[in-house]
DSSP file (Angstrom, degrees, kcal/mol; ACC not computed):
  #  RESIDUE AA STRUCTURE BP1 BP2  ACC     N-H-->O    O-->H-N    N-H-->O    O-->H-N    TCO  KAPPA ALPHA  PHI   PSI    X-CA   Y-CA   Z-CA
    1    1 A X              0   0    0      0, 0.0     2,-0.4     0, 0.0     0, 0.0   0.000 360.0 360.0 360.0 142.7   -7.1  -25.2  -23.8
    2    2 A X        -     0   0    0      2,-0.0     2,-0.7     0, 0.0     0, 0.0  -0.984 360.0-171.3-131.1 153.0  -10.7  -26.5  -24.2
    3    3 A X        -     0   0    0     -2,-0.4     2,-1.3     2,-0.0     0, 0.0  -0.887  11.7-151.8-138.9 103.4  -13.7  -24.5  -24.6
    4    4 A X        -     0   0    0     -2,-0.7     2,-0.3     2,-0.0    -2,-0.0  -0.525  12.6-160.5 -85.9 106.9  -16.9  -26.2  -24.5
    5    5 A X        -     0   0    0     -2,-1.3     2,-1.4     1,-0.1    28,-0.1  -0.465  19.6-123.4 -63.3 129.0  -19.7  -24.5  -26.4
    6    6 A X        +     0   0    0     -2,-0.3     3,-0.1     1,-0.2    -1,-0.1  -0.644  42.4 157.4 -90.6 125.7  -23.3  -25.0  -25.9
    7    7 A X        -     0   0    0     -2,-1.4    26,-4.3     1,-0.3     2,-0.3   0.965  53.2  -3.6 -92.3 -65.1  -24.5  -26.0  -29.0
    8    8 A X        -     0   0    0     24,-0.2     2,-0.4     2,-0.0    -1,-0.3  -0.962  47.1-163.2-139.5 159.1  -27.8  -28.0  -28.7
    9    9 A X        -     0   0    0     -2,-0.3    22,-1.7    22,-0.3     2,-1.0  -0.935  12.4-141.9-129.0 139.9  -29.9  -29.1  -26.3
   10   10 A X  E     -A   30   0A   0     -2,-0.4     2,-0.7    20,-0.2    20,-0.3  -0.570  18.3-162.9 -96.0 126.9  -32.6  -31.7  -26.5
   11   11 A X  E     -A   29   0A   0     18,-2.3    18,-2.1    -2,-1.0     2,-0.5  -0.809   9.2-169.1-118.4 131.9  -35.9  -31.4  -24.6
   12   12 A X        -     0   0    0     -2,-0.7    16,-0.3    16,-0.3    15,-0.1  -0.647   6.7-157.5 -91.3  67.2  -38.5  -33.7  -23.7
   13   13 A X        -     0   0    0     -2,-0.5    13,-1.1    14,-0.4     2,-0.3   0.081  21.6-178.6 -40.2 139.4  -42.4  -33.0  -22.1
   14   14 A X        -     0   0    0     11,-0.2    11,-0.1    12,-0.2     3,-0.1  -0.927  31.5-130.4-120.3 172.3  -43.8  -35.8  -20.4
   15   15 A X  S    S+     0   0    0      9,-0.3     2,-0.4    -2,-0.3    10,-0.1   0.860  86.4  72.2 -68.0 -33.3  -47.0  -36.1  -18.8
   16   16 A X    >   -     0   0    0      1,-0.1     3,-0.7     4,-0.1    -1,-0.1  -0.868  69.0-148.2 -64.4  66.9  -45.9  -37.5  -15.7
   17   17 A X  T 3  S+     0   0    0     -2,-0.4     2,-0.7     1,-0.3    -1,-0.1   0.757 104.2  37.9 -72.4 -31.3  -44.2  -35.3  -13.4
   18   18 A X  T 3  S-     0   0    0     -3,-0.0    -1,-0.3    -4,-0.0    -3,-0.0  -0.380  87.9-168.3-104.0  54.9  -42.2  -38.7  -12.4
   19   19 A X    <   -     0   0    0     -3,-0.7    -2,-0.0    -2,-0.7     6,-0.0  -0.195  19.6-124.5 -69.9 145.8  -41.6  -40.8  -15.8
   20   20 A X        -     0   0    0      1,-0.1     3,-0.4     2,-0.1    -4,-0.1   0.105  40.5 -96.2 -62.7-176.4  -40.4  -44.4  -16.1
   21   21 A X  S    S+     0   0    0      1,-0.2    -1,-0.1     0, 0.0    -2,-0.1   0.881 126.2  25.9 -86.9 -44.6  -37.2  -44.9  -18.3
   22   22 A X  S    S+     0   0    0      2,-0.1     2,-0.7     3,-0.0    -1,-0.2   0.203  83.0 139.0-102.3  28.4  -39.3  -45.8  -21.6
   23   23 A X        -     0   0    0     -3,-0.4    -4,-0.1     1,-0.0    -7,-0.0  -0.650  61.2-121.4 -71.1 116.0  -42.2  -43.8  -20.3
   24   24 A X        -     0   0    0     -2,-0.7    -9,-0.3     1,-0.1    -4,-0.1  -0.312  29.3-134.1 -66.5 134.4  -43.3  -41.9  -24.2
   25   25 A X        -     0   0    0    -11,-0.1   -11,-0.2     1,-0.1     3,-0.1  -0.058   4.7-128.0 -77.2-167.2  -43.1  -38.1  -23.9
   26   26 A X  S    S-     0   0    0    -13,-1.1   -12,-0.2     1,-0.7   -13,-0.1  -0.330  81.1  -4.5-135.4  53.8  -45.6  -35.9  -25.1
   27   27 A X        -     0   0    0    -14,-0.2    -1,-0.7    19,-0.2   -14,-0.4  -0.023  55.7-163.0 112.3 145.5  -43.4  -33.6  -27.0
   28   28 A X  E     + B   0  45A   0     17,-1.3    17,-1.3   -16,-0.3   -16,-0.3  -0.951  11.6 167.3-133.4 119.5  -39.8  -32.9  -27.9
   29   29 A X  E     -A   11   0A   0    -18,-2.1   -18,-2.3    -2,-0.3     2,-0.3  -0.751  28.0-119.6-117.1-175.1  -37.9  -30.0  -29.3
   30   30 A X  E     -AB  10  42A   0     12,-1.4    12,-2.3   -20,-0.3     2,-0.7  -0.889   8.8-143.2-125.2 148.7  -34.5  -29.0  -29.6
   31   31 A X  E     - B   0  41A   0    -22,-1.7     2,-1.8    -2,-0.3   -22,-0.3  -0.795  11.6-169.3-115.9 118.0  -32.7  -26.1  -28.3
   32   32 A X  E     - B   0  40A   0      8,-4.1     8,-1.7    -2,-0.7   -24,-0.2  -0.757  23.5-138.3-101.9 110.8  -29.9  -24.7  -30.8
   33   33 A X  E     + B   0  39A   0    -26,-4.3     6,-0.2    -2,-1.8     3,-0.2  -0.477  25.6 178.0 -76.2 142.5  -27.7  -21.9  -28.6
   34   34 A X  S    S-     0   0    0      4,-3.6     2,-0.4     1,-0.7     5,-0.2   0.536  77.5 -20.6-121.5 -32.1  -26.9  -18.9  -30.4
   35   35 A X  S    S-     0   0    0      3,-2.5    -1,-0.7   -28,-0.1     0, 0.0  -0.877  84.4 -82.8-145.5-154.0  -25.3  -17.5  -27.5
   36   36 A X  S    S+     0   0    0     -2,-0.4     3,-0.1     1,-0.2    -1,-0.0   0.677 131.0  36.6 -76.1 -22.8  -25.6  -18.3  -23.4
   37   37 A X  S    S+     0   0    0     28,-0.2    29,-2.0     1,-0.1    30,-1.8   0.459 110.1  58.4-135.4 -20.7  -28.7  -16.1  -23.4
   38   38 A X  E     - c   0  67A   0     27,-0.2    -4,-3.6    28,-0.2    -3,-2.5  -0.955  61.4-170.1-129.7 133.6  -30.6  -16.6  -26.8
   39   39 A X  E     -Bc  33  68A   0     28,-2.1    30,-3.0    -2,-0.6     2,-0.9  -0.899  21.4-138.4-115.2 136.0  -32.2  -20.1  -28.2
   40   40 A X  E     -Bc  32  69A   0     -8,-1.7    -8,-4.1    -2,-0.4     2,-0.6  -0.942  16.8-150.7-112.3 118.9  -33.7  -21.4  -31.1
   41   41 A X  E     +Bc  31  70A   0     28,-1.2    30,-0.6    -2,-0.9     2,-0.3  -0.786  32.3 163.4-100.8 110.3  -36.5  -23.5  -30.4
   42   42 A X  E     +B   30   0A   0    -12,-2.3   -12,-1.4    -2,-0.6    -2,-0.1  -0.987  39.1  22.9-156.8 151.3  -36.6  -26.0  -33.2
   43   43 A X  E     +     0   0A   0     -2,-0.3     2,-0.4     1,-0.2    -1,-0.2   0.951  66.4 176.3  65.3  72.5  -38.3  -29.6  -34.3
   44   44 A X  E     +     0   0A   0    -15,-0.2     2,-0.3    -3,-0.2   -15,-0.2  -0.787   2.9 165.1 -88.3 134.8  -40.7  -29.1  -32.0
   45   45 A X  E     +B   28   0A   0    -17,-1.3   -17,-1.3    -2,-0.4     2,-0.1  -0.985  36.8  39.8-153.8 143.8  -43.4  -32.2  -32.3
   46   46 A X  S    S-     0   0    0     -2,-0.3     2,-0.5   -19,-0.2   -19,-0.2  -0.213  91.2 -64.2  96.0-179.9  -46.2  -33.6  -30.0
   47   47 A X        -     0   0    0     -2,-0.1     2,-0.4   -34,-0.0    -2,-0.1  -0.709  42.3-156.4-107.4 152.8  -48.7  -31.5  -28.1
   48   48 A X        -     0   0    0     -2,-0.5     2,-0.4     4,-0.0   -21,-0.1  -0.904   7.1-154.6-101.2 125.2  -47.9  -29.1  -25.2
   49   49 A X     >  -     0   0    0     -2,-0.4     4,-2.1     1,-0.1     3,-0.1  -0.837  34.7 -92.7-124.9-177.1  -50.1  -28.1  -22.8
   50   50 A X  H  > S+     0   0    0     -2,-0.4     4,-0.7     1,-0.2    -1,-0.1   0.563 119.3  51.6 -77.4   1.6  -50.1  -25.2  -20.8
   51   51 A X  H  > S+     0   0    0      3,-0.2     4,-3.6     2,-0.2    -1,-0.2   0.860 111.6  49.7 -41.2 -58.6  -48.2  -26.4  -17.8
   52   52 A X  H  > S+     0   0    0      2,-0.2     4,-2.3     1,-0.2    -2,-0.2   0.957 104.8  56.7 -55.3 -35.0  -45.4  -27.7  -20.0
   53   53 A X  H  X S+     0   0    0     -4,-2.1     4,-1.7     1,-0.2    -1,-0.2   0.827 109.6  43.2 -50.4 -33.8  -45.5  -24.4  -21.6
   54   54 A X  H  X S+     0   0    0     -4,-0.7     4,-1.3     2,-0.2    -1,-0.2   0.891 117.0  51.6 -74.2 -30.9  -44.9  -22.7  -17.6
   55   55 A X  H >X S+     0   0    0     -4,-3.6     3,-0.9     1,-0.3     4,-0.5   0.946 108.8  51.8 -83.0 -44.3  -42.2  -25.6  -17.5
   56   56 A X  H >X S+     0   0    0     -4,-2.3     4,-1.3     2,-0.2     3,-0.8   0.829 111.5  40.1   2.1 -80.3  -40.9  -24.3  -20.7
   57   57 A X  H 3X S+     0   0    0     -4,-1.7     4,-1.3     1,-0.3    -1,-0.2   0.644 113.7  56.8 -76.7 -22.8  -40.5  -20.6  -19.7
   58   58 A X  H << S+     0   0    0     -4,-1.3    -1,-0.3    -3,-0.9    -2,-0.2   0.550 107.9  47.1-109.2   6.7  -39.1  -21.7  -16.3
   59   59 A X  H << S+     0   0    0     -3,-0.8     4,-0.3    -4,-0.5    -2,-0.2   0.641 115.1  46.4 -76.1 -23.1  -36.1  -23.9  -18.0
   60   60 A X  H  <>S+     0   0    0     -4,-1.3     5,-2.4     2,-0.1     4,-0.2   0.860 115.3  44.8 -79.5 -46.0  -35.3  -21.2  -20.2
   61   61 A X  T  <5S+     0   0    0     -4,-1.3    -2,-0.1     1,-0.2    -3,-0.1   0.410 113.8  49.9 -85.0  -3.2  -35.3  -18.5  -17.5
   62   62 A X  T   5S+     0   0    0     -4,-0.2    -1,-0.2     1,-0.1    -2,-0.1   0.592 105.0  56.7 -89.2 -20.2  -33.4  -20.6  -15.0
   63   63 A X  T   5S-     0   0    0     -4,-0.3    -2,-0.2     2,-0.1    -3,-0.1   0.525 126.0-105.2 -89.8   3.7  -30.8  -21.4  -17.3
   64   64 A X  T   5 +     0   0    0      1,-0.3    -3,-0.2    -4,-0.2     2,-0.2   0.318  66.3 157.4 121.5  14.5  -30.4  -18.0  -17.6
   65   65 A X      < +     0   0    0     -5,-2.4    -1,-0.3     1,-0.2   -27,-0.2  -0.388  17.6 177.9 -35.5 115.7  -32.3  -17.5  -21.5
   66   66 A X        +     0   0    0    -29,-2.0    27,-1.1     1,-0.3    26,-0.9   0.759  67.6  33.1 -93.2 -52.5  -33.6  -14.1  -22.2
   67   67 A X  E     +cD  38  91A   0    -30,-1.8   -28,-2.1    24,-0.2     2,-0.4  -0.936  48.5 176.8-122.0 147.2  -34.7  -15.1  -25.7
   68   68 A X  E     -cD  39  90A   0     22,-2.0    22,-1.6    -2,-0.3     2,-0.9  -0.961  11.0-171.4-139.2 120.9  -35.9  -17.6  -27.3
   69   69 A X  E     -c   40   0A   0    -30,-3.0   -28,-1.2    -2,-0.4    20,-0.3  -0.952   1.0-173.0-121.2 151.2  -37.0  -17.4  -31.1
   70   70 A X  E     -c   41   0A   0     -2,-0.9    18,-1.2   -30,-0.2     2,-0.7  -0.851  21.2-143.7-116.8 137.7  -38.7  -20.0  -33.1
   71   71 A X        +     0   0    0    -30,-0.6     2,-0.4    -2,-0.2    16,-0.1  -0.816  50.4 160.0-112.1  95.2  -39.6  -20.1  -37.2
   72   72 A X        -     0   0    0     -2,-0.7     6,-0.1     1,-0.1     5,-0.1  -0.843  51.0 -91.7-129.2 155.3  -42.9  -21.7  -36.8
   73   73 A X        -     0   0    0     -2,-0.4     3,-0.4     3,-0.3    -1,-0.1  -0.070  40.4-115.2 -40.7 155.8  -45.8  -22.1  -38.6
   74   74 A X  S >  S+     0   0    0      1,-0.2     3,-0.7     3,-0.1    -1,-0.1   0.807 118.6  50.8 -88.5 -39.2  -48.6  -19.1  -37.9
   75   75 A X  T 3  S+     0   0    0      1,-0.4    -1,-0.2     2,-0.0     2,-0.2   0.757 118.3  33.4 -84.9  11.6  -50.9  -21.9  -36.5
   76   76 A X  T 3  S+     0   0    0     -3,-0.4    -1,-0.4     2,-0.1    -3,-0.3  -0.667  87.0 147.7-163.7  74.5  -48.3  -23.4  -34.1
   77   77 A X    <   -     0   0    0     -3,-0.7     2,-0.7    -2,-0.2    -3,-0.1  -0.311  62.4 -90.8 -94.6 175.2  -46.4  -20.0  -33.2
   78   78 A X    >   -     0   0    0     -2,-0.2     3,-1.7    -8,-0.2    11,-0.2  -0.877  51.9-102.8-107.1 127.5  -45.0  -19.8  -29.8
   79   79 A X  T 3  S+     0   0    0     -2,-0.7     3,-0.1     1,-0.2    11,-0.0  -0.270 103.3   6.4 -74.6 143.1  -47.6  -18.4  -27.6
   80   80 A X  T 3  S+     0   0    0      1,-0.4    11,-0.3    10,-0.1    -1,-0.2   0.382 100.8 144.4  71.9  27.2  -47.1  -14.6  -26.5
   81   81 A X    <   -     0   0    0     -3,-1.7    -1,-0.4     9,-0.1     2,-0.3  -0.328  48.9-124.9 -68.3 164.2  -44.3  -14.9  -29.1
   82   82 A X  E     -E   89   0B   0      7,-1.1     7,-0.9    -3,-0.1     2,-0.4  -0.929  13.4-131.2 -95.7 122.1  -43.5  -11.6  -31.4
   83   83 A X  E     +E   88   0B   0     -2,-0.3     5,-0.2     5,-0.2     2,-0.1  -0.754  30.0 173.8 -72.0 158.2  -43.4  -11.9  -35.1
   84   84 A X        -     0   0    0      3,-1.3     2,-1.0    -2,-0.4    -1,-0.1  -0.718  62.4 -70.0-121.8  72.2  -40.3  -10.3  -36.4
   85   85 A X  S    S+     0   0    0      1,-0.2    -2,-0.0    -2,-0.1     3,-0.0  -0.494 119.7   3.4  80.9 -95.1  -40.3  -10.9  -39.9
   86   86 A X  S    S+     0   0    0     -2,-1.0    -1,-0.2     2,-0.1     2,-0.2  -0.265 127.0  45.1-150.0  90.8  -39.7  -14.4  -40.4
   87   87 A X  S    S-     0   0    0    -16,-0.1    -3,-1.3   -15,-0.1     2,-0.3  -0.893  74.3-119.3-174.0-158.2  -39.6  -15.5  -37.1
   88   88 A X  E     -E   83   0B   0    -18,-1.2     2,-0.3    -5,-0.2   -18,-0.2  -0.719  27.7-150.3-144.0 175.3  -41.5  -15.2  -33.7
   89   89 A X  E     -E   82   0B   0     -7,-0.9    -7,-1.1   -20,-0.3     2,-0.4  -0.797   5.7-159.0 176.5  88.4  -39.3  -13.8  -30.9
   90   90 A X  E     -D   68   0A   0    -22,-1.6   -22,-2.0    -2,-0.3     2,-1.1  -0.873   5.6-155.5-114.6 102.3  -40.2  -15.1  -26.9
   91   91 A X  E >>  -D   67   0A   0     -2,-0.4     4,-2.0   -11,-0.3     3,-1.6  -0.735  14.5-175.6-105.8  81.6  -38.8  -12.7  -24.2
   92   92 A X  H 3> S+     0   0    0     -2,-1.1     4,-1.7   -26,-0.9   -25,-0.2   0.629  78.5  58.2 -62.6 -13.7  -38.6  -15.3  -21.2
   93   93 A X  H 3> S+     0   0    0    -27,-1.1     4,-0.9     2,-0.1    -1,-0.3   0.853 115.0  41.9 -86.1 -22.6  -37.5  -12.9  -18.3
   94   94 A X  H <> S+     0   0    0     -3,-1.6     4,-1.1   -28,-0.3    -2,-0.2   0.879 119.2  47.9 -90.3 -26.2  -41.0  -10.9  -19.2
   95   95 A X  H  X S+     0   0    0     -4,-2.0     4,-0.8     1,-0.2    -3,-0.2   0.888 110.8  51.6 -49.7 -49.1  -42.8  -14.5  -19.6
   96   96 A X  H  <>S+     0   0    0     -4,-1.7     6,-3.0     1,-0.2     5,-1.5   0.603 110.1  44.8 -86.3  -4.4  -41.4  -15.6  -16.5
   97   97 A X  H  <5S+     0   0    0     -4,-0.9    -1,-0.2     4,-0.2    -2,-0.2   0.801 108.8  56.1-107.3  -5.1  -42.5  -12.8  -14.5
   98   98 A X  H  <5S+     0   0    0     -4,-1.1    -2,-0.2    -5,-0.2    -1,-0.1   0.713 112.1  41.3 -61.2 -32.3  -45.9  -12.7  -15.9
   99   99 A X  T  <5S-     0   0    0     -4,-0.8    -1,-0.2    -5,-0.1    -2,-0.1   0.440 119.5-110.0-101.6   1.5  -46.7  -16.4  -15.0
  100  100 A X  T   5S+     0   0    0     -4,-0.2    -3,-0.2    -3,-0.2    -4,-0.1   0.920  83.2 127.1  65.6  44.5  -44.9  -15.7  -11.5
  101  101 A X      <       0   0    0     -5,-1.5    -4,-0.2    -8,-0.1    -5,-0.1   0.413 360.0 360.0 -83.7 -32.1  -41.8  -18.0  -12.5
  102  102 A X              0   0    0     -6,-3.0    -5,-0.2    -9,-0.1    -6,-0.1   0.562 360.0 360.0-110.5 360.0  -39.2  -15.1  -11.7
């Protein structure tokens, strides 16, 4: 038997909706699965803006993400994130239907 986990995933922003092969993105994170439904959003670098942010919320909620938590600095939180202690806590099915993504 094999059982493939997901473990991580890497994501790139670009500017571009159509980028070349060495076109440089404009931010990266990594996605660490803690289950099928919850992410940890971490190394996040480069700037976002708020379209990538919608592109964001509608990759998480189409791959079927409910939560997503991040341990991020107070000035570079994840926006409409929840602290919980020490971390910030993202509820993408109430994200995505607030931006009209679900």
């Amino acid at each position: 038997m094999i059982r493939h986990d997901h473990v991580t995933s890497a994501l790139r922003f670009y500017a571009s909706d159509e980028p070349g092969p060495f076109e440089p993105y404009a931010a990266i994170c990594t996605l660490l699965w803690e289950t099928d439904k919850v992410v940890w959003i971490v190394g996040m670098h480069g700037s976002l803006s708020r379209g990538m942010l919608r592109q964001l919320v509608q990759f998480l909620h189409g791959a079927g993400v409910t939560l997503a938590k991040a341990h991020r600095h107070p000035a570079h939180r994840l926006p409409f994130g929840q602290d919980v202690g020490d971390h910030v806590e993202l509820d993408v099915a109430t994200m995505a239907a607030r931006t009209g993504l679900a």
